[in-house]
N, C-alpha and C positions, 0 to 999 in steps of 0.2 A: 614630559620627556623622560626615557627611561636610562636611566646611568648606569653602565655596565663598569664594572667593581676590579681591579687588580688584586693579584694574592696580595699583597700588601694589606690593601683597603680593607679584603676579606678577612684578612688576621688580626684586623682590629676589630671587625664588626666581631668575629667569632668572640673576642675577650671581653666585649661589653656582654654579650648573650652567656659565657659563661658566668657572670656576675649575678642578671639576671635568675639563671636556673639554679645557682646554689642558692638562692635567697626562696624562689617558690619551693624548694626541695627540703628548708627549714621550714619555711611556714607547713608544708606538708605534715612535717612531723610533731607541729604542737596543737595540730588542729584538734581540737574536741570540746565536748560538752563544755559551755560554761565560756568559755574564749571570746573574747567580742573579736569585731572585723577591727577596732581598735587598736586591740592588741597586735593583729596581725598588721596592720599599718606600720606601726612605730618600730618594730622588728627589722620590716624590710627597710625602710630608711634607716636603722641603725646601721641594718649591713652594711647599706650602699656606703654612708661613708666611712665607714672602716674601709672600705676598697676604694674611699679616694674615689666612689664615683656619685653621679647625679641621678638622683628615678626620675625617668625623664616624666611622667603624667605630672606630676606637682605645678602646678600651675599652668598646663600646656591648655591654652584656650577655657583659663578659669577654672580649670578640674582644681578643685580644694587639697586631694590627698596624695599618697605614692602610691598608691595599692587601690587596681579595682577590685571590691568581693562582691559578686553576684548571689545571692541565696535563694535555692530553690525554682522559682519561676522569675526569677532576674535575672535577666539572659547577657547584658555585658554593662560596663560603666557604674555599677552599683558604689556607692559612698558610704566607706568605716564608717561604723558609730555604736554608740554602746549595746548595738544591739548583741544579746549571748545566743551563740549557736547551741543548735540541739540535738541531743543525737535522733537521727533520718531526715536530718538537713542533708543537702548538697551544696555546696559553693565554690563556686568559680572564683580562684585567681589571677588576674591579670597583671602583668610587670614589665614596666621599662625601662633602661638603662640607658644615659647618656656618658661615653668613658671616652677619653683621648678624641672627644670628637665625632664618635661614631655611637650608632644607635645600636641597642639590643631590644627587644622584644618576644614573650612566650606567655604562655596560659594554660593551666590547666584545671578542670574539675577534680575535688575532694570528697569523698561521703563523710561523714559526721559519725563518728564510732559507725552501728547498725543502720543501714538505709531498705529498703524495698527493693524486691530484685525488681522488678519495673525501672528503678533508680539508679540499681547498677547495670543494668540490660544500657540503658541511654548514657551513662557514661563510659563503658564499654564501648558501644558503636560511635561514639562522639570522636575516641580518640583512633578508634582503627581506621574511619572516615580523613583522617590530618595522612595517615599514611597511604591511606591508599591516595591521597592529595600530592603525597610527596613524592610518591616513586612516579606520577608522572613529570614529574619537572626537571625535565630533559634537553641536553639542546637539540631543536628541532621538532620536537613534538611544540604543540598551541598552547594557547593560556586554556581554552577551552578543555582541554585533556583532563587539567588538573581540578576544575571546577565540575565536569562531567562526570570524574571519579567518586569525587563525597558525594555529590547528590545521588550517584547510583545507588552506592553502600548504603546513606540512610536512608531514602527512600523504601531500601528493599527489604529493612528491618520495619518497616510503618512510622518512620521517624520524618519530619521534616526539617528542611533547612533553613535556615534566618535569610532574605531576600536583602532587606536594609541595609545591612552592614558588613562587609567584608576584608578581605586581606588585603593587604600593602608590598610595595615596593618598601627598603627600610637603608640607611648608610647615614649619610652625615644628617640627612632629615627622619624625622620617626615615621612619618608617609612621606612615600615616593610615590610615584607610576612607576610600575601600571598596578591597577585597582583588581585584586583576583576575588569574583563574585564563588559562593560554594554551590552554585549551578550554573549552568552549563551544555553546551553542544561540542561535543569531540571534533575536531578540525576545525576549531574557528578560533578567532580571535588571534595575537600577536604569536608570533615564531618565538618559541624561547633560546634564549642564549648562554653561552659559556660568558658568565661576570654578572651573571642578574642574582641579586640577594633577595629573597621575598618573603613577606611573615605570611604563613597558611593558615589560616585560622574560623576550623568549622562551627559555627554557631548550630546548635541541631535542639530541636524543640519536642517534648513528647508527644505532643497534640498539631494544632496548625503552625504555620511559619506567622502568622502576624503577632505583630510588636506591638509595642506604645512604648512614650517616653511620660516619663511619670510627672510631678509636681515639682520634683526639685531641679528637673531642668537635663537631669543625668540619666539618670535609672533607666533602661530600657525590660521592660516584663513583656512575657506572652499575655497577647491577648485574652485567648480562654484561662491561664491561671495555671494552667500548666507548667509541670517542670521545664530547666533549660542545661542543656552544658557546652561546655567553652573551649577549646583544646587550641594550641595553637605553637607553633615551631616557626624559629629565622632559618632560613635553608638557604644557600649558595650554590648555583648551576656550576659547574665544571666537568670538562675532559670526559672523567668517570663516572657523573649522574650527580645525584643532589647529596651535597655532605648539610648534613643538622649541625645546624652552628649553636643552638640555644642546649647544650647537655651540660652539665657540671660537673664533672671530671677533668 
């Protein structure tokens, strides 16, 4: 069932999402050589409760930590540990917030001091693929719109898309419905609506879309070994098109 959201509801979801993005926007800036995902764990659950709020992953179906870091070719779910980043790593942030009730959720990919332009070419199109995702999420255009958009964009960069796992509904639960896959057919799928919140969040692979989930039960890697990156926005439909609720400002 899909639960369409009041300004009210929305301006709480917005302040959990603002909590969310100031926290990846710090981890953004201590990221470098030598750093474990550790470190970046303990940081974002500092913040959270200095803001009096909850990371919502911390135990949400056994997850161990607050913070997912994906490295390199770990494409989402990856678990802190003392592993130290290096520089022309890549690594995916993932972060969520439960505040007054309401969920936030956002992700983004980092390079590691110097990366390969191959490295930033894929994270580059990772995150122009979340926008071109979002400017269709319209009332009245389909769910299909906005999953037909990413897939176009990476695809026509030689990138592909993650199949397995996708975007969410988001408000008083961290998934809702309806489930937004990042491919897609244009004109299919639900009508969207003015009050729908949705987390966009394109998974895009340098090589094939196949996955696996590793040994520790979490990990998700590309198959071939290949790079992965993560990007991902809470957006809310209204009146005037999609406002981004996940900025830190």
């Amino acid at each position: 069932m899909i639960i369409l959201k009041s300004r009210e509801e929305i301006e709480k979801i917005r302040k959990s999402n603002r909590i969310a993005a100031q926290v990846l926007e710090k981890l953004r800036e201590i990221i470098a050589p030598g750093v474990t995902t550790t470190d970046l764990d303990r940081v974002a659950e500092e913040m959270s409760r200095k803001n009096s709020a909850k990371p919502a992953f911390k135990g949400y179906r056994g997850y161990p930590a607050s913070l997912c870091t994906s490295i390199n070719s770990e494409v989402v779910h990856g678990i802190p540990s003392a592993r130290e980043l290096r520089e022309g790593d890549i690594v995916s942030l993932d972060f969520g917030i439960l505040f007054d009730g309401y969920y936030g959720d956002s992700a983004l990919t980092v390079p590691v001091k110097e990366v390969s332009p191959e490295a930033m070419r894929l994270i580059r199109v990772t995150r122009e693929s979340l926008y071109k995702g979002i400017e269709e999420a319209r009332a009245g255009n389909r769910l299909g719109d906005i999953s037909a958009a990413v897939q176009e964009h990476v695809e026509a960069a030689g990138f592909s898309v993650v199949r397995d796992y996708v975007g969410h509904g988001i408000g008083k639960s961290l998934h809702e419905d309806p489930q937004i896959p990042n491919y897609g057919t244009r004109g299919r799928g639900i009508v969207l609506k003015k009050g729908m919140v949705l987390a966009i969040e394109p998974m895009v692979n340098e090589g094939s879309y196949g996955v696996r989930v590793t040994g520790d039960g979490w990990t998700v890697v590309t198959e071939d070994g290949k790079l992965s990156a993560h990007f991902e926005h809470t957006i809310a439909i209204s009146d005037d098109g999609p406002e981004i609720l996940s900025v830190a400002e």
